[in-house]
Structure formats: C-alpha cells, structure tokens
VOGU-3710 file (C-alpha; in Angstrom, 3 decimals, decimal comma):
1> xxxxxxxxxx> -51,313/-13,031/149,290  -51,584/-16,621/150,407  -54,537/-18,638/150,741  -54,735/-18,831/154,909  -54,299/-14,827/155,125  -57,003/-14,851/152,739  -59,287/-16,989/154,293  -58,706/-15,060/157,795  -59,474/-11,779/156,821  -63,050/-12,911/154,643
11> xxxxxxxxxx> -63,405/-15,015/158,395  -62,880/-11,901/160,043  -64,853/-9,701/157,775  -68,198/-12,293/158,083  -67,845/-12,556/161,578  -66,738/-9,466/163,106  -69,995/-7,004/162,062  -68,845/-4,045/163,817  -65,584/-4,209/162,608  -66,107/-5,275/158,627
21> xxxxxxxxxx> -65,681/-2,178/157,311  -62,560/-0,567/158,996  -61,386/-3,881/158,218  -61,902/-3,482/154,568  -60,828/-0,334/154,132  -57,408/-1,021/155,658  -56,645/-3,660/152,921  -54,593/-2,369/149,450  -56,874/-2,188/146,353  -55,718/-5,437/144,847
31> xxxxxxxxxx> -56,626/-7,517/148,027  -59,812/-5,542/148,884  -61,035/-6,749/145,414  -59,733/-10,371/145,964  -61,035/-10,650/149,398  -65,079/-8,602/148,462  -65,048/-11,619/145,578  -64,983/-14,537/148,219  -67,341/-12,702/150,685  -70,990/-14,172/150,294
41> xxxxxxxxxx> -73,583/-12,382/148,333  -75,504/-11,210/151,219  -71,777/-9,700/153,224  -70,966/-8,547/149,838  -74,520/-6,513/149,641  -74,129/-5,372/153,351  -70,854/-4,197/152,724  -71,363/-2,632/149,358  -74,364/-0,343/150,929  -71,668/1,079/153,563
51> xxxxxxxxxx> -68,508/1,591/151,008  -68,836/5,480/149,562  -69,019/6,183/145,850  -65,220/6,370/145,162  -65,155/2,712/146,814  -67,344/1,259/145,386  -66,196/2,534/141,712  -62,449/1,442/142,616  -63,352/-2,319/143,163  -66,012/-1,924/139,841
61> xxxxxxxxxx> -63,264/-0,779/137,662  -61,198/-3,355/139,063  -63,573/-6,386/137,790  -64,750/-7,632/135,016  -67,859/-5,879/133,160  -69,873/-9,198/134,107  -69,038/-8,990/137,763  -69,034/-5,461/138,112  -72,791/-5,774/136,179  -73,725/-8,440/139,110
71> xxxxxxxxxx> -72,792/-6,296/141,785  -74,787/-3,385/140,703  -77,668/-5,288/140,615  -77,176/-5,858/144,317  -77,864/-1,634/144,331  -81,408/0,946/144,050  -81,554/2,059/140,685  -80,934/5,379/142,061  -77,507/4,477/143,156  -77,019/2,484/139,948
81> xxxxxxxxxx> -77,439/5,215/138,010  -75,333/7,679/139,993  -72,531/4,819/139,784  -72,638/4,469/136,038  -71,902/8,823/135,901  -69,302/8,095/137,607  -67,188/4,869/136,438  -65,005/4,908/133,491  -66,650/5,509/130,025  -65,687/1,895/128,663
91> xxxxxxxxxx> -66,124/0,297/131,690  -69,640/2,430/131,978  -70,761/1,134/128,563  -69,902/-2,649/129,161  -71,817/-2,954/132,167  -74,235/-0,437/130,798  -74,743/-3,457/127,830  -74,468/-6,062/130,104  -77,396/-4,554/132,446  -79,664/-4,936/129,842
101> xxxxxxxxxx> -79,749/-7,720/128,817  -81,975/-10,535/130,499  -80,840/-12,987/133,528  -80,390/-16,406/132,836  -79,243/-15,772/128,820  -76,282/-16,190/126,686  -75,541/-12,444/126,666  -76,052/-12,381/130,929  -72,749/-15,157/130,750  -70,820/-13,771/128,363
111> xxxxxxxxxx> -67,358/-12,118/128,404  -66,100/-9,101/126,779  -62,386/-10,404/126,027  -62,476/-10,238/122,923  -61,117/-7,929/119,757  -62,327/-7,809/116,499  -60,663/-7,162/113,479  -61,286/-7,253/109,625  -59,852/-10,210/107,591  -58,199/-7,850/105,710
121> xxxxxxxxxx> -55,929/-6,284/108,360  -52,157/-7,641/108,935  -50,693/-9,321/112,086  -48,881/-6,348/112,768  -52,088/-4,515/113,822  -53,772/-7,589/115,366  -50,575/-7,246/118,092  -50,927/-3,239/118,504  -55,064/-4,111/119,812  -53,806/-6,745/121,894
131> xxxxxxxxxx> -51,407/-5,075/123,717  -53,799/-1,834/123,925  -56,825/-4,606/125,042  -54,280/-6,303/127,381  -53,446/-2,409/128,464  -56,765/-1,947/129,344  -57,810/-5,037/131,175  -55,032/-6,977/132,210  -56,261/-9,762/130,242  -55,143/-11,280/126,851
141> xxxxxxxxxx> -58,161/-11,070/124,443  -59,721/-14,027/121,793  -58,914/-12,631/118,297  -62,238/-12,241/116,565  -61,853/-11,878/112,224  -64,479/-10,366/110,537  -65,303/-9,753/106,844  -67,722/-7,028/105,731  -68,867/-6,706/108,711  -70,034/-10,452/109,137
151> xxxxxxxxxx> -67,948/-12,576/111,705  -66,367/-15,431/109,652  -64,060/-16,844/112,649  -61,439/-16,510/114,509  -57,505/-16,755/114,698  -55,972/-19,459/117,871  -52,920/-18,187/120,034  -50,801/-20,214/118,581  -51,466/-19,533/115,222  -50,397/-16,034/115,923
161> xxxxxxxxxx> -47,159/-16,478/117,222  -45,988/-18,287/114,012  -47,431/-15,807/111,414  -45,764/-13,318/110,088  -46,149/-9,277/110,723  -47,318/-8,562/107,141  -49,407/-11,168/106,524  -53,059/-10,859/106,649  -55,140/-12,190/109,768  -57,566/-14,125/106,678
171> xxxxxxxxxx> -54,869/-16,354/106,079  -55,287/-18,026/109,544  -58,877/-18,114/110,278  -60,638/-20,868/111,758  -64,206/-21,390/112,491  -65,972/-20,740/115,522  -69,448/-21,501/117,405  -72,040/-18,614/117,165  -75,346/-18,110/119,502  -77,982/-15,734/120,352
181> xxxxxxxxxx> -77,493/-13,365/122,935  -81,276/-14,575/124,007  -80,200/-18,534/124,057  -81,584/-19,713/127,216  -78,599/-21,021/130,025  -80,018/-24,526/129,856  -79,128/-24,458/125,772  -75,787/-22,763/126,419  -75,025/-25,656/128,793  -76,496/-28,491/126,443
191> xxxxxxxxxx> -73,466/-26,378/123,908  -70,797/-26,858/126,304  -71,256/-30,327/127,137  -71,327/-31,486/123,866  -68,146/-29,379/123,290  -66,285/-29,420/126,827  -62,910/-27,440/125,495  -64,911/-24,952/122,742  -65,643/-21,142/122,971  -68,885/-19,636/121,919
201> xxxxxxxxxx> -69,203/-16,351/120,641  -72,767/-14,190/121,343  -74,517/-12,521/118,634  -77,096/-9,550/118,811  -80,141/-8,578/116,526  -78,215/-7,842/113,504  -75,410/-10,532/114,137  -73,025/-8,189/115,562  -70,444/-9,684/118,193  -71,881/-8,597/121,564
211> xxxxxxxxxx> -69,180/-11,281/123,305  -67,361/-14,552/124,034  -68,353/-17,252/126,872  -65,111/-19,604/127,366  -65,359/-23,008/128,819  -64,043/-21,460/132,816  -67,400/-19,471/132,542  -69,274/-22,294/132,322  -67,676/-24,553/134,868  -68,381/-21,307/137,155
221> xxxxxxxxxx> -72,254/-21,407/136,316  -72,388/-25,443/136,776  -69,989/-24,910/140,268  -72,367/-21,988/141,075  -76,029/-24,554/140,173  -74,321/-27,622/141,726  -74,175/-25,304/145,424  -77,829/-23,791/144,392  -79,337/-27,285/143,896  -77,961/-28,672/147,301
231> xxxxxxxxxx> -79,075/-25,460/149,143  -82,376/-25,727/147,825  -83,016/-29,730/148,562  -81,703/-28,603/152,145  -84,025/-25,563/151,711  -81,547/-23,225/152,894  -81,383/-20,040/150,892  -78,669/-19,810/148,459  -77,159/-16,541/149,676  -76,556/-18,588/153,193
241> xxxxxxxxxx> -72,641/-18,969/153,805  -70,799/-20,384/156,890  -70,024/-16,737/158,169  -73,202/-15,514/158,557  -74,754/-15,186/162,187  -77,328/-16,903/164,103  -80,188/-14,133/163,109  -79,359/-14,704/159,133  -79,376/-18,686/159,570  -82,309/-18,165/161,823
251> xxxxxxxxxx> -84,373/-15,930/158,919  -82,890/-18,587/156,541  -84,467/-21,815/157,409  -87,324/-21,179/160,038  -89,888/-21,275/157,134  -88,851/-24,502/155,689  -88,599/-25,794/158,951  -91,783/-25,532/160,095  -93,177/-26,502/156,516  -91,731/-30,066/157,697
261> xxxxxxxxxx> -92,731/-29,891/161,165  -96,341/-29,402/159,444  -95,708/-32,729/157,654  -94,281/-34,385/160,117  -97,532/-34,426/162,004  -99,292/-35,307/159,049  -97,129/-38,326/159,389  -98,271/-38,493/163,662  -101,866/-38,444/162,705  -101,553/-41,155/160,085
271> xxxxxxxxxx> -99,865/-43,575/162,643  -102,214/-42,260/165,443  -104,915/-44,251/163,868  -103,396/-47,379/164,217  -102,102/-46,276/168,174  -104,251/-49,638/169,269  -102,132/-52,105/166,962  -98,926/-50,686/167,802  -99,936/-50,877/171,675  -100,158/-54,588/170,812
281> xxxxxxxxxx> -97,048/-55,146/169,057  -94,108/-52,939/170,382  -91,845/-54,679/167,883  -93,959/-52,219/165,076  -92,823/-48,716/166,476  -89,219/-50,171/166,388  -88,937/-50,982/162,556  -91,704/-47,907/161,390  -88,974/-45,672/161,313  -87,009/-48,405/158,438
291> xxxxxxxxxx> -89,972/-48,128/156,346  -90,202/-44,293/156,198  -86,727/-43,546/155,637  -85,895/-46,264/152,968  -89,039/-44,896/151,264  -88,027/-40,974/151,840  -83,988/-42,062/150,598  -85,367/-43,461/147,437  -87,574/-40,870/146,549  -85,036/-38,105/146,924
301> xxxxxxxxxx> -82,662/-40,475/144,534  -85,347/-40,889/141,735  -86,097/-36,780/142,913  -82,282/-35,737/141,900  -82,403/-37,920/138,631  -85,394/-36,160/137,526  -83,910/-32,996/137,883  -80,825/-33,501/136,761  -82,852/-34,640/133,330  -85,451/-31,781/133,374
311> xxxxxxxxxx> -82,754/-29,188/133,383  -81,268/-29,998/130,027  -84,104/-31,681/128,330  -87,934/-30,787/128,165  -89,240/-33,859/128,708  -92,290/-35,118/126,861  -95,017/-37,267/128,491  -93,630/-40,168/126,648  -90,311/-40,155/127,939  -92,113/-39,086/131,404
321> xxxxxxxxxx> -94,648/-42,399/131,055  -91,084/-44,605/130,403  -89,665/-42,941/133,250  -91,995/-43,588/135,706  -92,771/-47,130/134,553  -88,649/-47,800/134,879  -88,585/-45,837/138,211  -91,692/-48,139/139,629  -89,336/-51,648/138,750  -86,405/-50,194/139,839
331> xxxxxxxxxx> -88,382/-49,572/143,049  -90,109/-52,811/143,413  -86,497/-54,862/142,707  -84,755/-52,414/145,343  -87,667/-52,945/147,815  -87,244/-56,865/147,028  -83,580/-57,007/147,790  -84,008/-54,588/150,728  -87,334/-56,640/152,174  -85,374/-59,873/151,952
341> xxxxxxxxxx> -82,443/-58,350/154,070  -84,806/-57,118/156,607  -87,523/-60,211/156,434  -83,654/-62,196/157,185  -82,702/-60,053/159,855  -86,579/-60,406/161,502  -86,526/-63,654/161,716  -83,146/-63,718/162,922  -83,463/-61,499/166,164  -87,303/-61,705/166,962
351> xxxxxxxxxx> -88,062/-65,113/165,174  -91,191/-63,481/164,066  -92,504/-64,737/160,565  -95,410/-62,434/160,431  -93,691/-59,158/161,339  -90,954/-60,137/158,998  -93,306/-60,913/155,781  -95,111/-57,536/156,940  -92,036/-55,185/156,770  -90,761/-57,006/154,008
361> xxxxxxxxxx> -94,238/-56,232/151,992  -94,211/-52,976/153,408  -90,581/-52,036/152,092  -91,531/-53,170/148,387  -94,710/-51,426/148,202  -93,119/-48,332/149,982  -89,949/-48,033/147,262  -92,073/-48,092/144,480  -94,398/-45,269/145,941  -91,140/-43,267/146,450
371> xxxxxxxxxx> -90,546/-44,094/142,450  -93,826/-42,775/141,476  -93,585/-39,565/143,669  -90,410/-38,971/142,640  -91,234/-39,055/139,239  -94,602/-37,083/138,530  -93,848/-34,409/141,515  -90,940/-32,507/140,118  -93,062/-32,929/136,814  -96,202/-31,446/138,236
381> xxxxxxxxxx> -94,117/-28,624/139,725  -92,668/-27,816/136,982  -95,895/-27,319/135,574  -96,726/-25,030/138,084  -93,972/-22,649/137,517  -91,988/-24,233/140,664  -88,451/-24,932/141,114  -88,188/-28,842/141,654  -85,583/-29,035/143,500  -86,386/-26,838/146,503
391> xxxxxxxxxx> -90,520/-27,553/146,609  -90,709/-31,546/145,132  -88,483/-32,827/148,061  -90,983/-31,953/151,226  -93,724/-33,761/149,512  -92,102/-36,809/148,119  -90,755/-37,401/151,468  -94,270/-36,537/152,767  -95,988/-39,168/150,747  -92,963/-41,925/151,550
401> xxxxxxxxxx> -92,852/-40,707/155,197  -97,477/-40,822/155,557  -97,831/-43,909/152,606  -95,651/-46,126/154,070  -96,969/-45,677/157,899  -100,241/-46,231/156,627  -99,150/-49,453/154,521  -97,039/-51,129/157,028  -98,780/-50,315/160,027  -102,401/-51,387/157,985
411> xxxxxxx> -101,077/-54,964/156,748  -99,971/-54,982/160,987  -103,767/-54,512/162,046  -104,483/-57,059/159,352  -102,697/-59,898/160,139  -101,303/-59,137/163,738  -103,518/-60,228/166,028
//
C-alpha cells in the first residue's frame, strides 16, 4: 500500500472518532496491522479496548513478541491474561518472557530473531531451522553457535552462503558482544555508540541466550527519546500526536500551562517593584523583554547540554564543578559579545550612553545566571528523582526570566535618574 493511502486512513482513523472502528475493521489483516503501528499510543489504546478478542489476537500474532508485549501492557491484567490463553503457544511464551522482565532493560529491547545451534551441528541443519524460523516469523534469524551449552559466537550471513552442507557450523564462528538481560538502557546505548554497526546478544541468570538487540532497535529507542525529550521541554505529554482532538490537547498541556502562567507573574511582581523607574524611562519596558529572553535562550542551551551528558554518564561533582565554572565563561563571553551589539545598537537609535552601558551590564550578568541555572538545576533534579528535561526548563527560565528583571531594571533605578 503506498505511503499517501497510508497516511489517509491513520488521518481518518485519529480524526473521525465515531467512525475509527468500522474503519478498521474494513481494512485486510496485513494493512490493519501496518496502519494500528502508526496510530499514536493513546488511538492505539482507545482502539485496542473496542477490538474483540479474536482482533486483537490477529494483529498480536501478526507482530513481533516485543511489540505485541508493548501493546498488552496498554491492557487490565484481567484481559492480559485472558489474551495470553488465547494466542499461539510460541507466540504466548515470548511475550509471556518478555512481560517479565523490567522496563527500561536490555531484555525489555531485545529481539527474539535468533536460532541457536551447537558447534557441533553441520550447515545442512543450520538451513532446515532457518527456513522453519523464517516459516514461523517471516523473518531471517542471526545464527547463534553454542558449545556445551555456553554461547561461544556466532556465524555472519555471508559466511553461510559459502560453506559447505557437511561442514560443521564451529568452523565459521566469530565472536560476538554479550550483556545482561538487567543492563540498564543508558549502558546498552553507551554499547551501541561505541559500536554503531554491532549486535548484542542478552544473557539471563545462568548465561542462557534470552535474545539479540540489532543496531535498527536502537536507532528506534534514540528516534523514540529524541521525540520524548522535545515533548517534555515543550511539556506536552509524550502520547500527544497531531490527530488527537481539542479535549486530549486540552488535558495535555493545561497543567504545564498554568505552571508558567504562575511564573510568569512571579516575573510581574519582580518588575512591579521597580513600576516608578520604568514610569520614568519608557525606553526600559522596550529592551526588558531582550534581557529575559537572551537569558531564558541560553539557559535552555546549557539545559539540553546537560542532559544530553547526564543521560549517558553519571556525572561526578568534579566534572559538575568544571562544568559549571566553563558554562559561567561561556556565559559571561556570550553576554560580552551580545552586550556590545546591543550597547552599539543603543547608542545608535536612542543616543543614550547610560541605558546602553545598563543593558549591556545587564545582558552579561544575565547569561552567566542562565549558565549557572542551567547547570546545577537538572543536577539538583536529578537528585530528586525528577526527569530534567520536562521539570529543569520552567525554572531555569524562571530564574533568567525574574534575575534578569531584577538586575537590569535595579542598575536602571541606580543610575537613571
């Protein structure tokens, strides 16, 4: 099916409520479980609670065990259960596996492609359990070798199509990358960009092959964090999409919304003490806004940096100390260079020396405050058992958006007159 018809039946599925599932159910198998994998998480779940049993097990056995597992979540444990009767015995105990292992792990991102055979078997019978795996899934399987019951490797594609029949699958062994099924994501990641084109394979308790994560399943999971990371410094919730309607977007963002509107008259109250010196010098509520959102800009830059680092490293309070120190020079040689361009363009349209030095002052002191904030706030959250990126933004842009009123507009009162 080509990409437009695609795209206008998941349009017409999000959109059209009362009609989504007679929609669905008029499509063939194949393209119901092409078009339910583009649908967002939260039309997937609203769908998936209308489909009946039979349904929902004929898109299941359709998937893989991974997204079949991720979809059940989506389900009561009652229905789960009732489900798992009901699906396929292999496909029951792969997701069965896969369900119980924690979120966020090696073992929750691994794939089940795989076959495993003893070192000691020919090529002959490594083709007759690829064609019966291919059979099964559809999908041509990594060739896993053991020897007494201890993985030792594994044999490439290639490699296979040049041996011969009668040979044994020992002779053409290579190594390959072993980890926990327990390993954190943030250490499977730390793997894969160290080794962009490798294959890992996941080992249990007793070192028993459990499954294989492949390079594709990681640029998912990175695709998948990049969209989670710019939902939450938007602090919209992740299972938002484009389809949904105005009472989901509504439910989605009026909390964070007025969470800024709170700190946005934080911001009123700090520049309502200075309401006499801006009465005096007009020229003050036209370049406040500059200050604020050069301050709020920077801070969200050093913000994303410090993410970005805190997700694959744990950092120490040394490497936090260098940070911050770098972050406060970068900010005071930014605020320099931006000062001087508006202390230029001052003088240029107002021919005011004073208001010039003052928002020039004001921008240096105010970049380096975003530095700091940007910095030690994700930090502290992270302490607290936060997620940076959606709760550090609203107060480093508080502090850059309330600091740097009550810098600019107090150096005003100082020396304006």
């Amino acid at each position: 099916m080509k990409k437009r018809k695609i795209k206008s039946i998941v349009r017409d599925i999000s959109y059209k409520v009362s009609k989504r599932l007679m929609i669905f159910r008029s499509l063939t198998p194949k393209t119901k479980l092409r078009i339910f994998q583009e649908l967002s998480k939260h039309i997937q779940k609203n769908l998936i609670m209308q489909l009946t049993d039979s349904e929902i097990i004929s898109i299941l056995e359709r998937m893989d065990p991974g997204e079949a597992a991720d979809i059940l979540r989506m389900l009561p444990k009652v229905k789960q259960k009732k489900l798992m009767e009901e699906i396929n015995d292999q496909m029951s105990s792969n997701i069965n596996m896969l369900l119980s292992f924690e979120p966020n792990t090696a073992a929750h991102l691994m794939s089940l492609d795989y076959i495993l055979v003893e070192s000691n078997q020919t090529i002959r019978t490594i083709f007759k359990k690829i064609n019966i795996h291919e059979k099964r899934t559809g999908k041509f399987p990594i060739v896993l070798i053991s020897k007494d019951n201890k993985l030792i490797g594994f044999i490439p594609g290639y490699k296979l199509g040049l041996a011969k029949l009668n040979e044994k699958a020992e002779r053409y062994v290579k190594k390959i990358a072993t980890l926990s099924y327990k390993t954190d994501e943030k250490k499977v990641l730390k793997f894969f960009m160290k080794n962009p084109h490798a294959k890992v394979v996941v080992l249990g308790e007793s070192k028993n092959v459990l499954g294989i994560i492949f390079s594709d399943d990681i640029i998912r999971l990175l695709r998948k964090q990049e969209s989670a990371s710019l939902y939450n410094f938007a602090g919209v919730s992740d299972e938002e999409s484009i389809y949904d309607g105005i009472k989901r977007k509504v439910q989605s963002r009026y909390k964070w919304l007025i969470l800024n509107l709170g700190t946005g008259f934080l911001a009123a109250i700090t520049v309502s003490f200075f309401e006499s010196t801006i009465a005096r010098n007009v020229l003050l509520a036209i370049y406040m806004p500059i200050v604020a959102g050069m301050g709020g800009n920077a801070g969200t830059q050093t913000l994303a940096v410090m993410v970005r680092g805190m997700s694959f490293n744990k950092l120490t309070w040394r490497e936090i100390r260098i940070t911050l120190k770098n972050e406060m020079i970068a900010g005071l040689v930014n605020g320099f260079v931006n000062g001087l361009i508006v202390f230029t363009i001052v003088i240029l349209f107002n021919k005011n020396i004073v208001m010039a030095t003052i928002l020039g002052i004001a921008m240096i002191i105010n970049l380096m405050i975003a530095g700091t904030f940007g910095t030690l706030v994700p930090v502290l959250m992270k302490k607290l058992k936060k997620d940076p990126a959606s709760s550090a933004t609203i107060f480093i842009t508080t502090a850059t958006d309330v600091l740097g009123f009550f810098v600019f507009l107090s150096l005003a009162s100082i020396f304006l007159k």
